[in-house]
C-alpha positions as CSV (number, residue, x, y, z in Angstrom):
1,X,-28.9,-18.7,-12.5
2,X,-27.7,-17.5,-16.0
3,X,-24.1,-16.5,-16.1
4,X,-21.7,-15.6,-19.0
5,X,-18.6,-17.3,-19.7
6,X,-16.0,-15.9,-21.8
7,X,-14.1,-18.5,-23.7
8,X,-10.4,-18.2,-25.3
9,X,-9.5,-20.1,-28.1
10,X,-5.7,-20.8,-27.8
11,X,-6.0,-23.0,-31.0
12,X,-7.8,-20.1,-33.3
13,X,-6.4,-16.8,-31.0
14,X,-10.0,-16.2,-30.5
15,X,-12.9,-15.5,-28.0
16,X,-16.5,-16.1,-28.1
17,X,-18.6,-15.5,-25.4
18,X,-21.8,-17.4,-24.6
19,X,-24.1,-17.5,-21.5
20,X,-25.2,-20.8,-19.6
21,X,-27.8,-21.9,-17.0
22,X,-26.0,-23.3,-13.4
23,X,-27.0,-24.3,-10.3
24,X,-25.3,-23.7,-7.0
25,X,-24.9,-27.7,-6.9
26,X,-22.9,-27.7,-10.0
27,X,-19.3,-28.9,-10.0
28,X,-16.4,-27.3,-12.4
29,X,-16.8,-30.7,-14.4
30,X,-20.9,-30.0,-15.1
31,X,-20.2,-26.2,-15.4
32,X,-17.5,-27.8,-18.3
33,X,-19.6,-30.0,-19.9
34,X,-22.7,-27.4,-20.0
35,X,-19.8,-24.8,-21.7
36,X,-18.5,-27.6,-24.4
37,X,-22.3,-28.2,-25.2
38,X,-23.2,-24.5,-25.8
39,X,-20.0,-24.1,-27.7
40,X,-19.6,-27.4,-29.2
41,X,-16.5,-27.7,-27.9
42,X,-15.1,-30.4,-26.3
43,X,-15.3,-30.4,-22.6
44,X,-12.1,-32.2,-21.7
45,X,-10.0,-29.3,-23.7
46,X,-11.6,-27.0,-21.4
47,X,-10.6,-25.4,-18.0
48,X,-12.3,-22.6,-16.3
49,X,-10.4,-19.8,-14.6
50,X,-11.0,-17.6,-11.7
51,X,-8.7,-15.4,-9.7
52,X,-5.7,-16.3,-11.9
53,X,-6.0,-20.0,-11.0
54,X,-7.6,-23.3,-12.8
55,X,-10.2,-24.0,-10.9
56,X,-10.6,-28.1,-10.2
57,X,-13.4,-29.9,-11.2
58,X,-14.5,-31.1,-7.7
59,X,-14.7,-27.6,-7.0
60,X,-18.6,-26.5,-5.9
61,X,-20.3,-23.3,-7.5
62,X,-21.6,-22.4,-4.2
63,X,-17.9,-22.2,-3.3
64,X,-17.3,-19.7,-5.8
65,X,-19.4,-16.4,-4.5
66,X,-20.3,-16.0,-7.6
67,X,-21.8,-12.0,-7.6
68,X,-24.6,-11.2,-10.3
69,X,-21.9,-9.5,-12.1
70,X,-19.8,-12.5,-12.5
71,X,-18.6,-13.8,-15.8
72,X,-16.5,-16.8,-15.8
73,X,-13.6,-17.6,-18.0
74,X,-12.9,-20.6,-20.1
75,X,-9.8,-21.8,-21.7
76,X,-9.8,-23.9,-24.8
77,X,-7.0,-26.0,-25.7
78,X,-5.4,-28.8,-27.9
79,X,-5.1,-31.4,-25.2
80,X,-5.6,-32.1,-22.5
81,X,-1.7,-31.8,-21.9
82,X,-1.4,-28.6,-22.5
83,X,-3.2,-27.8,-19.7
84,X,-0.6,-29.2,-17.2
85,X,2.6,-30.2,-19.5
86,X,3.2,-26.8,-21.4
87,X,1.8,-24.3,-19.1
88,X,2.5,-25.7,-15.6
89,X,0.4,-22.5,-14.5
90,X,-2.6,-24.1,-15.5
91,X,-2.5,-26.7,-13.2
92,X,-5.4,-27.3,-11.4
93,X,-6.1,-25.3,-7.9
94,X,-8.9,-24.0,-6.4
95,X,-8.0,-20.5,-4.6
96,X,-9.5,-19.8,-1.3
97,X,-11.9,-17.3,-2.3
98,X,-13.9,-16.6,0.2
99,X,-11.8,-16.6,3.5
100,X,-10.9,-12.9,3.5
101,X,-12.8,-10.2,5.5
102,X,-13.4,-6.5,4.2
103,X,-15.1,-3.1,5.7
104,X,-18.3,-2.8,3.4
105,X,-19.1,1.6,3.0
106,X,-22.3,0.3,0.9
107,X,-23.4,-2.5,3.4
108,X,-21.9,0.0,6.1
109,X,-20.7,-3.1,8.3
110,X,-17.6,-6.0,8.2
111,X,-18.7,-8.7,5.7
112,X,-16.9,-11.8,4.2
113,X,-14.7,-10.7,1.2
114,X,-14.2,-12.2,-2.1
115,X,-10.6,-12.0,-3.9
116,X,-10.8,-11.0,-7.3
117,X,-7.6,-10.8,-10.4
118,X,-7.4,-8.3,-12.9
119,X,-4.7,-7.5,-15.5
120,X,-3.0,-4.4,-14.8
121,X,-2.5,-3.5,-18.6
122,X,-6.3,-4.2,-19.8
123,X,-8.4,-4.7,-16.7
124,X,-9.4,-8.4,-17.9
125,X,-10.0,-11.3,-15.4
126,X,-8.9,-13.6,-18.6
127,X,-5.4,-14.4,-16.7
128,X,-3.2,-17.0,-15.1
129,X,-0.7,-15.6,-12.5
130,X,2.8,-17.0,-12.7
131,X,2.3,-18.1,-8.7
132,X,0.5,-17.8,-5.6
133,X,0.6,-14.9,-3.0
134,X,2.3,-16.0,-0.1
135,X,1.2,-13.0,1.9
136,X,-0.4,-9.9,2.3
137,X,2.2,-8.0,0.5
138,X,2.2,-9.7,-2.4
139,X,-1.8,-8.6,-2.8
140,X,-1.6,-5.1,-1.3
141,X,1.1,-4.0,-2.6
142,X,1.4,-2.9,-6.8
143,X,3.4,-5.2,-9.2
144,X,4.6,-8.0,-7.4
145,X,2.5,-11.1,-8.5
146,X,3.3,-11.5,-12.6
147,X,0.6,-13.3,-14.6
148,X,-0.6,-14.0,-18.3
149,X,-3.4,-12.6,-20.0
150,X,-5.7,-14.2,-22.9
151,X,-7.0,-10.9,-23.9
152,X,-4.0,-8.7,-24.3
153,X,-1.6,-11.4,-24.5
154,X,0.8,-9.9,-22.5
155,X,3.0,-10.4,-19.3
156,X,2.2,-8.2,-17.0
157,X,1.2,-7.7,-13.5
158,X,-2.0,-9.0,-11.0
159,X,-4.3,-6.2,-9.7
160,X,-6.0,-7.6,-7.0
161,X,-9.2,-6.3,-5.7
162,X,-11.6,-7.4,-3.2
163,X,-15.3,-7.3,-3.1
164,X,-17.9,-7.8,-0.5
165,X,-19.7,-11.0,-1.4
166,X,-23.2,-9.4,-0.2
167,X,-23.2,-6.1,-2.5
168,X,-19.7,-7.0,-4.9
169,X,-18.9,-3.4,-4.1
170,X,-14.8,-3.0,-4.4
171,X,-13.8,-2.3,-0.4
172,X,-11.2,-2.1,1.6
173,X,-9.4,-5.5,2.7
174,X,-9.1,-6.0,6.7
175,X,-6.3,-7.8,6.7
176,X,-6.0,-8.1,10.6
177,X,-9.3,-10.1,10.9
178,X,-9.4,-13.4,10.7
179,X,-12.0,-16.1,10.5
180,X,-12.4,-18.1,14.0
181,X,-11.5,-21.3,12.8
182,X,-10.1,-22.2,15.8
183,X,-12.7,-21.5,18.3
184,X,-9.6,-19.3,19.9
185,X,-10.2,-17.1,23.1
186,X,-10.8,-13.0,23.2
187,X,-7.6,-11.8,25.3
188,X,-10.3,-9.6,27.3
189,X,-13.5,-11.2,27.9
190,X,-12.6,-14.6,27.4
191,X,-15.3,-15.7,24.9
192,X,-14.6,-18.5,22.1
193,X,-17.6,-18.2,20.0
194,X,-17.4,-15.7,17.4
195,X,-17.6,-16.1,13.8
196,X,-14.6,-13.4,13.4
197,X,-11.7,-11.7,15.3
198,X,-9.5,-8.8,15.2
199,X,-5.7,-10.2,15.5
200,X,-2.8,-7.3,15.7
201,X,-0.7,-9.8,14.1
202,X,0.5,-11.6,17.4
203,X,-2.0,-13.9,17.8
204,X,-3.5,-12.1,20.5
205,X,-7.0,-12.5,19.6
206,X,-9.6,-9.8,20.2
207,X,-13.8,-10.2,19.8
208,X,-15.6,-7.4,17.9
209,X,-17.2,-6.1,20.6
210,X,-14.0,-5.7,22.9
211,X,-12.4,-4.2,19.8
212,X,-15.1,-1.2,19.4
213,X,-15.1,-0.6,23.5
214,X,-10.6,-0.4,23.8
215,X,-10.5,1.8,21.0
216,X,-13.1,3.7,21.7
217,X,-12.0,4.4,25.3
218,X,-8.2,4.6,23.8
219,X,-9.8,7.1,21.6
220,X,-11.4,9.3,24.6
221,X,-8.3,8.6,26.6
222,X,-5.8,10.1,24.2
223,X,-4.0,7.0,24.3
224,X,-3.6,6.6,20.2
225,X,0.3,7.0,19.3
226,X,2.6,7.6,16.5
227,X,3.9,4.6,14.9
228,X,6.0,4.6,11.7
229,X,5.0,3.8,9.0
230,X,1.3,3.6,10.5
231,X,0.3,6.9,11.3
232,X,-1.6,7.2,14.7
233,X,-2.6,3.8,15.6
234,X,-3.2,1.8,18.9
235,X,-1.1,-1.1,20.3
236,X,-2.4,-5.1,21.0
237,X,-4.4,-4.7,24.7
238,X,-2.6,-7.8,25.7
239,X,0.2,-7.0,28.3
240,X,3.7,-5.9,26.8
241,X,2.7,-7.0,23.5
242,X,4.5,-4.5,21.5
243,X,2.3,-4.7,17.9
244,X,-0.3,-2.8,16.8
245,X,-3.2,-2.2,14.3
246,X,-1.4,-1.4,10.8
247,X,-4.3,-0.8,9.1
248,X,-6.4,2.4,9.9
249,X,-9.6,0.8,7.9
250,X,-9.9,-1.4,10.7
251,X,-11.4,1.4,13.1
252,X,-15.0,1.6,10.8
253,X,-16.1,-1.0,12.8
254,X,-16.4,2.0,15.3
255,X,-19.2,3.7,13.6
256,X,-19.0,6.6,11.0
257,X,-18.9,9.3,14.2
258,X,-16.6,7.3,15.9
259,X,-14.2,7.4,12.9
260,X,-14.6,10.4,11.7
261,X,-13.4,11.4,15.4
262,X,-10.6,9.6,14.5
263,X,-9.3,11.5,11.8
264,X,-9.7,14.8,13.1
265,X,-7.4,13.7,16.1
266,X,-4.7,12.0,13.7
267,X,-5.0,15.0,11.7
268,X,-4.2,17.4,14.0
269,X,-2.0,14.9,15.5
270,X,0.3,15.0,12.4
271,X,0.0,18.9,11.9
272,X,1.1,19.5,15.0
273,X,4.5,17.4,14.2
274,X,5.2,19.7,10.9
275,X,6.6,22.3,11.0
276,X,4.3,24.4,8.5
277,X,1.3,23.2,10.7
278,X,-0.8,25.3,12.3
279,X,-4.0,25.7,14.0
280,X,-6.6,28.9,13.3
281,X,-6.5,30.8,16.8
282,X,-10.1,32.1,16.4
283,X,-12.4,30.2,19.0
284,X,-15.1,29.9,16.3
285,X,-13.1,27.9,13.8
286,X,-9.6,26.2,14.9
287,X,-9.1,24.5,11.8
288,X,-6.2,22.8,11.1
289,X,-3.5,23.2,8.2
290,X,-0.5,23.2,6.6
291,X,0.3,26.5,5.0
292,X,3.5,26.6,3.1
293,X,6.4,29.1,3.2
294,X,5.8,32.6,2.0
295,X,7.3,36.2,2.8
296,X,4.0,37.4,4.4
297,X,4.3,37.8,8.0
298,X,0.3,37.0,8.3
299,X,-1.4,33.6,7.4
300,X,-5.3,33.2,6.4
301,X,-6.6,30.5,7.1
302,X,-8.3,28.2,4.5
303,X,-11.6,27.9,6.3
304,X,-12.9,31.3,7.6
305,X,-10.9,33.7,6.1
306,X,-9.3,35.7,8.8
307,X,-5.5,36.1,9.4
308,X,-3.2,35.6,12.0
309,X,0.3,36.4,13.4
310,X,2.3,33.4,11.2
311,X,5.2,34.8,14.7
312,X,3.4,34.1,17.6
313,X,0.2,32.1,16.4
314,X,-2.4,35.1,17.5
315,X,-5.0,36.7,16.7
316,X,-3.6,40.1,18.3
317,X,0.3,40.3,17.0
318,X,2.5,40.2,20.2
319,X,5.6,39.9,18.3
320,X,6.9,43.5,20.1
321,X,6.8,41.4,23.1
322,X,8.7,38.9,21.4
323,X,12.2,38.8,23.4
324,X,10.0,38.2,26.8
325,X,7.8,35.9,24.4
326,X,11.2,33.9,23.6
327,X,12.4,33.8,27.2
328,X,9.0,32.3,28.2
329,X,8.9,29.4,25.7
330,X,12.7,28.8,26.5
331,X,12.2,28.5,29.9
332,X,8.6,26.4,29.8
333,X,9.1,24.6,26.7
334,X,10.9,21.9,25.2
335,X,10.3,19.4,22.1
336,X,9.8,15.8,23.5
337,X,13.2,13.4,22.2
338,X,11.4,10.9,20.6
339,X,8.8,12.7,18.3
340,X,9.9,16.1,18.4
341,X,6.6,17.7,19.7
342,X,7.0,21.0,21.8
343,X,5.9,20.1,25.2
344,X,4.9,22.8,27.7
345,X,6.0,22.0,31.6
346,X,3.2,23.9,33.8
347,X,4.6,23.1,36.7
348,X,5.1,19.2,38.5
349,X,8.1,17.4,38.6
350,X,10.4,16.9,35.3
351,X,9.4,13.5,34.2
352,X,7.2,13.8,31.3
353,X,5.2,11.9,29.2
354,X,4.7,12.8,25.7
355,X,0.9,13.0,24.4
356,X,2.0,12.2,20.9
357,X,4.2,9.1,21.1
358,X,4.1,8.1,24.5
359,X,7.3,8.8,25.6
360,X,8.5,9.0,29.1
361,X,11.0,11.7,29.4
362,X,13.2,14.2,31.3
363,X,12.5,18.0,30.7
364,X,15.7,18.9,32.2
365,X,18.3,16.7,30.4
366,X,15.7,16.1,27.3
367,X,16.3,12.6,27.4
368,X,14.0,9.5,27.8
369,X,13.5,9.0,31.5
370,X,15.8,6.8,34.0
371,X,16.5,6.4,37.2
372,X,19.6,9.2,37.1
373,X,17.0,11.5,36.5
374,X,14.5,10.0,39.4
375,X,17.3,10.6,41.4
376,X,19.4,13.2,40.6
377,X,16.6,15.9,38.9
378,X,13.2,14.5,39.6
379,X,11.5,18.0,41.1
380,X,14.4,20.5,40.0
């Protein structure tokens, strides 16, 4: 395949670009020698970057994922020293390029992932970083990794972006699913086989297949919770394994209705925790918003239009009622310790357990259930 390289000139602060013929076969070292031949330049004053590292001369094109969009960049300079000597962050080392795994909207499925380094001042893959990321902080997160760039010959910082090796659309990065390198066992059904797996971070590894069917009966089953700073996510099925899914991209692999199911319920979830949330009373519409603070007594909501009591939430005012109203919701309900909610008690005993984060509590002493109140106030 034809492919463009982009050569920098450290000698004459200057860039040509050129385009050469390779072969999936090829090595860095023939990809180096076919570079100094178009350019007549000398090939061992050469080294060719990608993702912000040298890449080493054993290395395999085929290695790369090279997409059709691909332009590699070359580095010319006076020795072969400079390379290693002056700029110790030119020394030779292929990055792992291909080991990531991302959710694919254009491909609409999981697909292998390819990293790619940009400069955050000009955009330009012409860069060195300073070091390696040691974790998936250091790529999700803005200005951490510092690097050089040929084209704007700054020091700045590392975008990094990552691309599904199929399509090279930009997606999102799954960084709870890991390659099955070592043939490790589904917590549910056992199996060893597949090429991927989901991993909450605790090494309890989970098949796709089990994935989609616990979240998608946690989904039916209410059993999503608040977690800080998560949002509404779903813990690790292993027994008393206390991590979760951090990551909310992760639940695609449900299916677009599936997920789309999803939001609604975190949405309405989180409205129902602010204060200024509220939910259109209308059975045609119950949308679900957050209207902020004004002096009119009535809201409209956003979707179809009609107003409502902002008092007492109903379509027909019963704010004259509103003493008895007041006694009512004193008596029947009270907000859950741990997350706040209000929480209705229609009867039953007074341990409670709250729909939004899970927590067993006491209606009468609003605390989180224990065996004083098993004892002492179970049925009062």
């Amino acid at each position: 395949m034809d492919i463009p390289v982009i050569i920098h000139d450290r000698r004459t602060r200057s860039k040509i670009q050129i385009q050469i013929r390779i072969d999936e076969s090829d090595t860095i070292r023939v990809v180096e020698d076919k570079i100094a031949k178009a350019a007549k330049l000398n090939a061992g004053q050469l080294s060719v970057l990608l993702c912000g590292k040298v890449l080493e001369q054993d290395t395999s094109i085929k290695d790369l994922l090279l997409g059709p969009t691909t332009a590699l960049v070359a580095l010319a300079v006076e020795t072969i020293q400079d390379k290693t000597v002056k700029d110790e962050s030119l020394t030779p080392r292929t990055p792992n390029v291909g080991s990531f795994y991302v959710y694919c909207k254009t491909c609409e499925d999981i697909e292998r992932g390819k990293l790619r380094v940009y400069c955050s001042l000009c955009s330009s893959t012409a860069v060195v970083v300073l070091r390696d990321p040691a974790g998936w902080d250091d790529v999700l997160k803005s200005k951490v990794i510092e690097l050089k760039c040929e084209d704007c010959e700054q020091q700045s910082f590392a975008t990094f972006k990552f691309k599904c090796i199929k399509c090279s659309e930009v997606c999102a990065p799954l960084s709870q699913v890991r390659g099955n390198w070592e043939n490790s066992e589904c917590c549910v059904c056992l199996d060893d086989t597949q090429l991927f797996v989901f991993d909450f971070g605790c090494n309890h590894s989970i098949c796709r297949q089990c994935f989609v069917e616990y979240c998608s009966t946690s989904l039916a089953d209410g059993k999503f919770r608040f977690r800080s700073p998560y949002g509404y996510t779903l813990g690790c099925p292993s027994l008393n394994c206390d991590y979760c899914l951090r990551d909310v991209h992760h639940l695609r692999a449900l299916g677009a209705e599936k997920y789309k199911q999803y939001q609604i319920v975190a949405t309405e979830k989180l409205i129902a925790l602010d204060e200024q949330g509220f939910f259109c009373p209308f059975p045609t519409c119950g949308m679900s918003f957050i209207w902020e603070s004004d002096n009119d007594a009535f809201i409209s909501c956003p979707e179809c239009l009609r107003r409502f009591c902002r008092q007492c939430k109903s379509v027909t005012c019963e704010c004259l009622n509103e003493d008895e109203t007041k006694r009512t919701i004193v008596a029947t309900t009270k907000k859950c310790p741990g997350c706040h909610t209000d929480t209705e008690r229609n009867g039953g005993c007074a341990h409670m357990q709250c729909t939004s984060c899970g927590l067993n509590w006491c209606f009468r002493c609003v605390k989180p259930w224990s065996d004083e109140c098993q004892w002492d106030h179970w049925f009062d």
